[in-house]
Structure formats: C-alpha cells, structure tokens
C-alpha positions in Angstrom: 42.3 64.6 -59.7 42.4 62.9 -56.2 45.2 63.0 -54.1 44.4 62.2 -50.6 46.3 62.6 -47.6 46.6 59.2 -45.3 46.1 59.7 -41.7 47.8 57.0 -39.9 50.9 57.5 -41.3 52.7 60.0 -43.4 51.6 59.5 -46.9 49.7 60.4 -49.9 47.9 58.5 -52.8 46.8 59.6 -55.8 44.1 58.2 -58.1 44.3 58.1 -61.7 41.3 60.3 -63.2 41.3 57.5 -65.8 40.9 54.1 -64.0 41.0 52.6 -60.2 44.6 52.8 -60.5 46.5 54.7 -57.3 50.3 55.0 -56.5 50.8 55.5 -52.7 53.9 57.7 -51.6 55.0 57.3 -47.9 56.5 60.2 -47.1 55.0 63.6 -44.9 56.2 66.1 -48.2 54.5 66.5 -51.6 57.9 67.2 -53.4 58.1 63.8 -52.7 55.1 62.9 -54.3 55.8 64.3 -57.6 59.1 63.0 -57.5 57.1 59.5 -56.9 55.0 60.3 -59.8 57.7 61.4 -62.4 60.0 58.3 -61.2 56.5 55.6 -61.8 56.0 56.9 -65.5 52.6 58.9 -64.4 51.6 61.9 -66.4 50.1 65.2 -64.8 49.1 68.6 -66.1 46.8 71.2 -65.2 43.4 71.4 -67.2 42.6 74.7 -67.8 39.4 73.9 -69.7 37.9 72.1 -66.4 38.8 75.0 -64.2 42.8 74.5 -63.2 42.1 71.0 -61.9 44.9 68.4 -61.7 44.7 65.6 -63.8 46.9 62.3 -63.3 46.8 59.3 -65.6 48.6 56.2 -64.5 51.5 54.5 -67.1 48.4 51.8 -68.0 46.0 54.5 -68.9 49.1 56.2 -71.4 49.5 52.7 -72.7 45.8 52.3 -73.7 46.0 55.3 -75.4 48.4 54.6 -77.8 
C-alpha cells in the first residue's frame, strides 16, 4: 500500500500494490480519498496476514484477474 501525501498542493495518490497504476485525489481530506477510490472502481481491504497493511488494486488489476 502507498498512499503519499503531495506537497505542493493539497492531494494524495495512491499506488496500486499490483501495477504502476496511481489515482491522484486533489483534495487536503482523506474521506475524500476513499470517496475517490470507491467512485474510480478501486478495491481496498486490510490484509491481516501481512500485518494490517492496506492493500489497493486498481479497476485494471481486478480486470486481469478475472
């Protein structure tokens, strides 16, 4: 999981775990961001087996799967 704050302006990306794939979300609160996320078709859950860490897979990624 990488979500990364940007510093010259308000906004976040996050990377999907699976591929060089980011979203970026303009906006200074992370409600925002999972909004964002939920709204683009990413998928995120909490992995419990790799000690609580985030994951996030883009809509591509999903797709692949299939």
């Amino acid at each position: 999981m990488t979500i990364e704050r940007i510093k010259d302006h308000m906004g976040f990306n996050i990377h999907c775990d699976f591929c060089p794939s980011y979203l970026e979300v303009e906006s200074e609160y992370f409600s925002d961001v999972v909004k964002a996320l939920k709204e683009e078709g990413w998928k995120f859950w909490k992995n419990v087996m790799d000690g609580d860490k985030w994951n996030h897979e883009c809509p591509l990624c999903q797709e692949e799967r299939k």
